[in-house]
N, C-alpha and C positions, 0 to 999 in steps of 0.2 A: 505082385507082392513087393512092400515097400520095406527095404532094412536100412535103419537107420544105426550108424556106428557111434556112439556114445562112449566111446571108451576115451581115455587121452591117451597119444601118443607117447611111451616112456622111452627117454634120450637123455643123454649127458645137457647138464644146463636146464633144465626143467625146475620147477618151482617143488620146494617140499617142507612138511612142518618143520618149525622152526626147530634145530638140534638132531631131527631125521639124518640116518645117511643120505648122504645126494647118490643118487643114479650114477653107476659107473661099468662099462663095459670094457675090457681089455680081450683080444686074442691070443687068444695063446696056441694056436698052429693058424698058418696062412700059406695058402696055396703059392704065393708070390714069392716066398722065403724060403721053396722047398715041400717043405708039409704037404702030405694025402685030400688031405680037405680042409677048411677054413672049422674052426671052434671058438666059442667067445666063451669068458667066464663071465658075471656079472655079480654088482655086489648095490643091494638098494634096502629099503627097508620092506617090512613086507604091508607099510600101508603109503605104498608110493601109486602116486597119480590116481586111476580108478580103483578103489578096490571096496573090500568087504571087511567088518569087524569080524571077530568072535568074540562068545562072550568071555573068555580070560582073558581080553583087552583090560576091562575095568572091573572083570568081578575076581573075586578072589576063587579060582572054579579050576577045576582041568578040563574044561569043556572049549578046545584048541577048535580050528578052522573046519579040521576033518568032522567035529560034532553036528554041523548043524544041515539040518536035513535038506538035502536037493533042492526039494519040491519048493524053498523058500527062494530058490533063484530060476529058479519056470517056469511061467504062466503069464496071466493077465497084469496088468500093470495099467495104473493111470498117470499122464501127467500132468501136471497142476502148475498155472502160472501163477506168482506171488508177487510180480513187479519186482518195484523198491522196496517192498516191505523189510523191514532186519531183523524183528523178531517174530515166527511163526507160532501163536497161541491156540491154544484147545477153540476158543470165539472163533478165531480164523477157517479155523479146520471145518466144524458144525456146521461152516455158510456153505461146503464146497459139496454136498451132496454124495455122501461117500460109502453110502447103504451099497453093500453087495464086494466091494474095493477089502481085496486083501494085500495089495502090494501098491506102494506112492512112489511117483516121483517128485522133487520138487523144482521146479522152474525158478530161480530167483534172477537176481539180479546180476549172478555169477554167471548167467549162461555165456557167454560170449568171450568169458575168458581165455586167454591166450596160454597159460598154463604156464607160464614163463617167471610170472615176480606171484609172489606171496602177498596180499592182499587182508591183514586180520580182522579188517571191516567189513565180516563175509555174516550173509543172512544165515539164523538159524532159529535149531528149534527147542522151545523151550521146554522147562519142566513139567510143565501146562498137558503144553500140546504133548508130550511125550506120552502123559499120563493119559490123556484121550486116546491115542494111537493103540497104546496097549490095551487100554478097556474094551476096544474094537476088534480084537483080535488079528490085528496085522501080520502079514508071513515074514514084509520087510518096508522098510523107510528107508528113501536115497536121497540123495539131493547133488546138485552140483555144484555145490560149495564142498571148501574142504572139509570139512565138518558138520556135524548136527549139531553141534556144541558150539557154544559163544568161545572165541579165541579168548584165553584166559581163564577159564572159570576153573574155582578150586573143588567144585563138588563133582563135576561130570554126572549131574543128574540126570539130563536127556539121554546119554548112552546107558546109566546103570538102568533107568526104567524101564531103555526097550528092551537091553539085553538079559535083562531078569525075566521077561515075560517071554523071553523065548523071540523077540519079532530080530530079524537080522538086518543089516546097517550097510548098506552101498552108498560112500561119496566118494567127491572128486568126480561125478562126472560133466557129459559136455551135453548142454541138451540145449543150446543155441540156434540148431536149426530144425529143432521137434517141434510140430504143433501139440498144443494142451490136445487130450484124448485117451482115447484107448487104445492097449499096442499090448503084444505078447511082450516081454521080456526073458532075456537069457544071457547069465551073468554069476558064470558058474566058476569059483575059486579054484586055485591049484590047492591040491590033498595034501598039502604040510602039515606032516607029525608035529605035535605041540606049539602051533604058528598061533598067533596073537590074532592075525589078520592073512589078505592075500589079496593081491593086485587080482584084477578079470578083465575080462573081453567081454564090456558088458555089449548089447544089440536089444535094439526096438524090432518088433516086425509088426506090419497092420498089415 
């Protein structure tokens, strides 16, 4: 069995959206100093490095991280390479044969990112393709860009679409050294009351 770790490493100095808190970890007991055992607090936002949306990210809802159901981060998964491409459109999506596909990954041009600088020339998907995604009935859409969303955009229509239709939202990940295919996925958020989003441990398995 092959597992592949897609998650990024989260560490002080790490890349994160623009006005995000930055990743920060301080101890606050250390064996060195005295102290029983070693403690870290930490203070990051809650869509740092990999993680997942909810839909009170962008919808006006109390439907926090804890809402959405498991099963949208277990199972089948495909990945999809997309090159250079920068905007993924509903066209694009129709060529890639996706009868039976309830959970995507997307392979761009970001895979290979070092997760270190910020980058807002990052591929995504658009309102197009969002609207395809959802008419298909997707569990979830990920990608390894930071976003699904064009850096910049004043409408956030590719998040409102999918997250009105219920499909759930994994970026930031690292899928540089996944071949395009099929793979189980597992990429299961922390159960934060009223959380907007949540970092994961996302894993490929074939």
């Amino acid at each position: 069995m092959k597992i592949f770790d897609i998650s990024q490493t989260i560490r002080e100095g790490m890349a994160v959206w623009p006005g995000d808190r930055k990743y920060e970890r301080k101890q606050t007991m250390q064996i060195q100093r005295g102290d029983p055992c070693n403690v870290s607090a930490i203070t990051m936002s809650t869509h740092t490095g990999s993680h997942v949306d909810a839909p009170c990210h962008f919808l006006d809802s109390e439907s926090d991280i804890t809402c959405v159901p498991l099963e949208h981060f277990l199972g089948p998964a495909r990945v999809v390479k997309l090159g250079m491409k920068r905007c993924i459109t509903g066209a694009d999506l129709s060529e890639l044969g996706l009868e039976g596909v309830q959970r995507i990954l997307f392979k761009t041009r970001d895979a290979d990112s070092s997760g270190l600088t910020f980058d807002p020339d990052f591929a995504y998907l658009s309102e197009e393709g969002a609207e395809f995604l959802a008419g298909k009935h997707f569990l979830l859409v990920g990608t390894d860009a930071p976003s699904i969303e064009s850096f910049g955009s004043k409408t956030h229509g590719s998040h409102k679409t999918l997250l009105s239709h219920g499909v759930a939202i994994l970026e930031g990940l690292q899928l540089g050294s996944v071949p395009e295919g099929d793979y189980e996925l597992i990429c299961l958020p922390l159960r934060l009351a009223g959380a907007d989003g949540s970092p994961v441990r996302a894993v490929l398995r074939r």
